[in-house]
C-alpha positions in Angstrom: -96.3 -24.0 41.3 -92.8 -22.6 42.4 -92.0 -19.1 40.1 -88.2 -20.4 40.2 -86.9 -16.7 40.9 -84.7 -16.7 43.6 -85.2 -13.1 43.9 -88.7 -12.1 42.8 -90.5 -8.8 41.7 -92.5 -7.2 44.5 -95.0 -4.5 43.8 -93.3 -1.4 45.6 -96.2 1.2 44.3 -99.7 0.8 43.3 -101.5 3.5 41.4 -105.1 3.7 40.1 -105.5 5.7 36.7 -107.5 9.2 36.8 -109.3 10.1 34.6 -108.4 13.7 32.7 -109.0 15.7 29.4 -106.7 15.6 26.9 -106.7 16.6 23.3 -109.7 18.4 22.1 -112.5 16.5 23.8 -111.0 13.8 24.6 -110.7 11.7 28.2 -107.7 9.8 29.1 -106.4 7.6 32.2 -103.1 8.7 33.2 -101.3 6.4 35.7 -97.9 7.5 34.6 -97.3 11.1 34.3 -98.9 12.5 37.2 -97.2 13.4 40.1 -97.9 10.7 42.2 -95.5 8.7 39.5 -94.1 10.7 37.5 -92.1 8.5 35.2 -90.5 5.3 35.2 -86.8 5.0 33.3 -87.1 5.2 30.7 -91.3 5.5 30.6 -92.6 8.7 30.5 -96.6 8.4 30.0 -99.4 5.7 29.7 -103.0 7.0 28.9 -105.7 4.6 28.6 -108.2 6.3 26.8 -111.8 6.0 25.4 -112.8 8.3 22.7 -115.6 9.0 20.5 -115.9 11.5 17.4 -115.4 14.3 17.1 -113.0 14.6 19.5 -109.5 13.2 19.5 -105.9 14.5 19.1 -106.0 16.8 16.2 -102.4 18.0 15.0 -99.7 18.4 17.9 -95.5 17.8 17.7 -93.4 15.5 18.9 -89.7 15.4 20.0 -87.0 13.2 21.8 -89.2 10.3 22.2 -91.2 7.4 21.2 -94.7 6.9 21.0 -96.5 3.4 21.0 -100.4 3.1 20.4 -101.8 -0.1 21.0 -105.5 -0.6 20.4 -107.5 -2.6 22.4 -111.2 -1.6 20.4 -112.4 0.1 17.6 -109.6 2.1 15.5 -107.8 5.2 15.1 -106.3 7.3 12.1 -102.9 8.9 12.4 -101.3 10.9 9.7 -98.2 13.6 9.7 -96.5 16.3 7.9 -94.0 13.7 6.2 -97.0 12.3 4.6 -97.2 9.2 6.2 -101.0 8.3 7.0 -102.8 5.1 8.3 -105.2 3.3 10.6 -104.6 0.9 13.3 -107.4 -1.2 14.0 -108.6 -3.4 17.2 -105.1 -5.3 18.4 -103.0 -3.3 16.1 -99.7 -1.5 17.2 -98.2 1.7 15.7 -94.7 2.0 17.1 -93.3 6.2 16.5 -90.2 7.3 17.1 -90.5 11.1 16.8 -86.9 11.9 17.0 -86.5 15.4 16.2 -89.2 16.4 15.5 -93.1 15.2 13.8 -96.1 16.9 14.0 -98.8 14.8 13.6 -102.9 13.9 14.1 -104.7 11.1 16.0 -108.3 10.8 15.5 -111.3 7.9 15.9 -111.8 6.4 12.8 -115.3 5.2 13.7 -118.5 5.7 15.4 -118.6 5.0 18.9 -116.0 4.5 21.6 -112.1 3.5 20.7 -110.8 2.6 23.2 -106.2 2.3 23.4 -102.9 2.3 25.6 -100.8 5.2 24.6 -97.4 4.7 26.1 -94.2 7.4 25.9 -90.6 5.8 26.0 -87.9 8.0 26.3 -84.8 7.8 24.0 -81.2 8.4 25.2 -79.4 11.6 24.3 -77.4 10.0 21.5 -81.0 9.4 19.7 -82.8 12.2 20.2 -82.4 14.4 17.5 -82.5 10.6 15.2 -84.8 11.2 11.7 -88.4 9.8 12.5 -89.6 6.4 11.8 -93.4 4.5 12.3 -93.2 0.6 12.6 -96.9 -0.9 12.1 -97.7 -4.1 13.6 -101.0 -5.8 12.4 -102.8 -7.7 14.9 -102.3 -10.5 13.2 -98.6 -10.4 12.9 -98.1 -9.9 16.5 -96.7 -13.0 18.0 -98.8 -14.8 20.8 -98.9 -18.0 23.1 -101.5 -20.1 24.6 -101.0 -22.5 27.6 -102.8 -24.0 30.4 -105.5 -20.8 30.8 -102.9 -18.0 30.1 -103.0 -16.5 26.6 -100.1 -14.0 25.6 -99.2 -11.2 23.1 -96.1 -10.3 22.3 -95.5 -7.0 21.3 -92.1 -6.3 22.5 -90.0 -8.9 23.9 -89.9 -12.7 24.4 -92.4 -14.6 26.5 -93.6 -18.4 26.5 -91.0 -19.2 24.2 -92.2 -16.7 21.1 -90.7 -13.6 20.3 -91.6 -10.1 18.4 -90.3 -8.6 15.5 -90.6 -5.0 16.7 -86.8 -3.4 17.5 -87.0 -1.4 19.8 -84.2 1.2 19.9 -84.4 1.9 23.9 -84.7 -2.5 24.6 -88.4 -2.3 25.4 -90.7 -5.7 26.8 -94.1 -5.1 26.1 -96.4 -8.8 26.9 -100.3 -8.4 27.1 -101.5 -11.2 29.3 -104.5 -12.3 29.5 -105.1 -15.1 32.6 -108.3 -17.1 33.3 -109.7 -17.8 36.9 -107.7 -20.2 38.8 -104.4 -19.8 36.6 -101.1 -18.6 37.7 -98.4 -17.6 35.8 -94.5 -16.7 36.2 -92.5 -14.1 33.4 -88.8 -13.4 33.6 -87.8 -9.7 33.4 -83.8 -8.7 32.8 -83.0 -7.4 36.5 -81.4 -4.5 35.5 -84.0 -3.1 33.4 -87.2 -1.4 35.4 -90.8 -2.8 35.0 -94.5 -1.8 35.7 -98.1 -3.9 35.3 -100.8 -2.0 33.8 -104.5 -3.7 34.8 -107.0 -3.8 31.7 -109.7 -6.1 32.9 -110.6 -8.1 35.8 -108.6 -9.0 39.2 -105.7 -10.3 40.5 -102.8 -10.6 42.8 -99.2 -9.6 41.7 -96.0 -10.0 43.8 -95.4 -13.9 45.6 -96.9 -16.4 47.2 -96.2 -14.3 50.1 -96.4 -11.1 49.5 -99.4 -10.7 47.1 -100.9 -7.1 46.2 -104.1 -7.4 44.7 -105.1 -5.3 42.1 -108.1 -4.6 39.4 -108.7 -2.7 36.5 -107.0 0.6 35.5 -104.2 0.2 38.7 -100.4 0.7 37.4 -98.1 -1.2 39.8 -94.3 -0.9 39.8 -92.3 -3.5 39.9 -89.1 -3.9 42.4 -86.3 -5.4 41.4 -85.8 -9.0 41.0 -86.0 -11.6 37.8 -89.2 -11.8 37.4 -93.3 -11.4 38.4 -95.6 -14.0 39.7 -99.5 -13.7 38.8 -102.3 -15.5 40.2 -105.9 -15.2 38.8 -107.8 -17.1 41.2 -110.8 -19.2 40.5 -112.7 -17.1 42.7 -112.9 -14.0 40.5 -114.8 -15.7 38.0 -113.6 -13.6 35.5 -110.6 -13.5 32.7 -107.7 -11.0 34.1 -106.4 -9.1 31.5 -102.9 -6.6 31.9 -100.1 -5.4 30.6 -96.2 -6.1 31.7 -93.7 -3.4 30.3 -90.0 -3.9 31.4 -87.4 -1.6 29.9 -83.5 -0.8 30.1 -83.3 2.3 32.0 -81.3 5.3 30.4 -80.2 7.2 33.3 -80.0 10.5 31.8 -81.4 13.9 33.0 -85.0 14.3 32.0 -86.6 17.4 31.5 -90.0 17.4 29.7 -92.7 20.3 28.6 -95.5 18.8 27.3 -94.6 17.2 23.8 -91.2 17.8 24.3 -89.0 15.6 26.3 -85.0 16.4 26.2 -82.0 16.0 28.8 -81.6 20.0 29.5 -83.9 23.1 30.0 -82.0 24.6 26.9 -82.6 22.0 24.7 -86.2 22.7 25.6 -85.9 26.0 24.7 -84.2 25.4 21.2 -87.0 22.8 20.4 -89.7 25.5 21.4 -87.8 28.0 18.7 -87.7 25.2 16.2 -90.6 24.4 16.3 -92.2 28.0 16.3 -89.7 29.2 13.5 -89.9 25.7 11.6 -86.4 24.5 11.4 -84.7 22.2 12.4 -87.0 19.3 12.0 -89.9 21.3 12.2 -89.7 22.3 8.1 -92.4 20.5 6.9 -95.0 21.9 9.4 -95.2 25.1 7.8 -97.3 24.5 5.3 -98.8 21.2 6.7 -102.4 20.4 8.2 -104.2 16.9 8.4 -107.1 16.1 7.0 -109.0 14.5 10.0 -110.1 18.2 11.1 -111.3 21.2 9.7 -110.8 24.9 10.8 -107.5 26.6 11.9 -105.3 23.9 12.5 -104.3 24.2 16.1 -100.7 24.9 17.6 -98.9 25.4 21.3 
């Protein structure tokens, strides 16, 4: 089968996931964030991560960005000082835009291991300092496709003819794919936006017919640029393939990032660090607030 792109994606960098501490207890994969790929416009972070109580992500801010937790098994409980609580379960999306400024809590909401993607798009300069907003996306209101051994979830974006509901206020694609052995499969990307594969489960080879990288679980490849990515799952591998394909319109804008805190200059960093230690602007509501998913002193920066 022909992909039909005249000028195809090629994997230009292939990165496997290390494993790191995070939280309080807590063990994540970080393929972006690291220095070996720092971020790609406009993504800022994916962690893969596997947790079991007690630990988790007791209450930490937020500012200049979106968060977006996809769960892949088991669930998790988020709740902030606004007084917005929940739990996403296995398949479920919570989409954050922390604007300027949340604090917040993410902890297991079961026994055993949860296991997640946590990804970090940035927001352009103009949205920033924007009030913050959650959209929740059951797993069973999430769009998907079937066809000829590949199986698709749309969380972001348009693929196989569906399309989701989520907006997306930096224009986000977000497609989990899932392909079984001996299937190959073609998805456009917009050429000017930048793209990356996340590997959940299995094996496969990403690129073209002639140029094929192969990859298996927790590798992050980046995408060159081009209309779209070819997949093959050959029949080999005996085995479902399972990954992510995130595509996004870059923002082009300075970056300058301390931990939670992602802005364009180093004194915008500075004034979120004071607003957030004095509790103003944005921060108000953190003064007096602590979740409920830990107990003790309730921990800050």
């Amino acid at each position: 089968m022909s992909s039909g792109f005249d000028q195809p994606r090629l994997v230009v960098k292939k990165v496997l996931a290390k494993q790191q501490s995070e939280g309080d207890g807590a063990r994540v994969r970080r393929s972006i964030g690291r220095h070996e790929l720092k971020n790609i416009d406009p993504f800022l972070m994916l962690d893969e991560f596997e947790v079991s109580p007690p630990a988790g992500f007791p209450d930490h801010p937020h500012r200049g960005f979106e968060t977006v937790t996809y769960m892949l098994e088991g669930a998790f409980t988020h709740q902030d000082f606004s007084g917005h609580k929940g739990t996403i379960g296995t398949g479920d999306v919570q989409w954050m835009t922390a604007g300027r400024g949340i604090v917040h809590s993410e902890m297991p909401a079961g026994e055993g291991t949860q296991k997640g993607l946590q990804l970090w798009i940035n927001l352009a300069s103009k949205d920033k300092m924007i009030e913050p907003n959650y959209q929740e996306l059951l797993s069973r209101d999430i769009p998907s496709a079937e066809s000829d051994g590949v199986q698709v979830k749309v969380i972001a974006g348009e693929a196989m003819g569906v399309k989701s509901p989520v907006y997306t206020r930096t224009p986000t694609m977000y497609l989990d794919f899932t392909l079984q052995p001996a299937t190959e499969y073609h998805q456009r990307v917009p050429q000017s936006w930048n793209a990356f594969i996340y590997v959940i489960e299995g094996e496969g080879s990403f690129g073209t017919e002639n140029s094929r990288t192969p990859a298996t679980a927790h590798h992050c490849l980046v995408l060159g640029p081009g209309e779209g990515v070819s997949v093959w799952n050959s029949a080999s591998s005996g085995q479902p393939l399972r990954f992510v394909l995130l595509g996004g319109q870059p923002i082009r804008e300075p970056v300058v990032q301390c931990g939670p805190f992602v802005m364009n200059t180093e004194a915008e960093i500075e004034q979120t660090f004071q607003d957030y230690h004095l509790f103003k602007n944005g921060f108000e509501k953190a003064r007096q607030w602590k979740s409920h998913s830990i107990s003790g002193s309730r921990k800050r920066m």
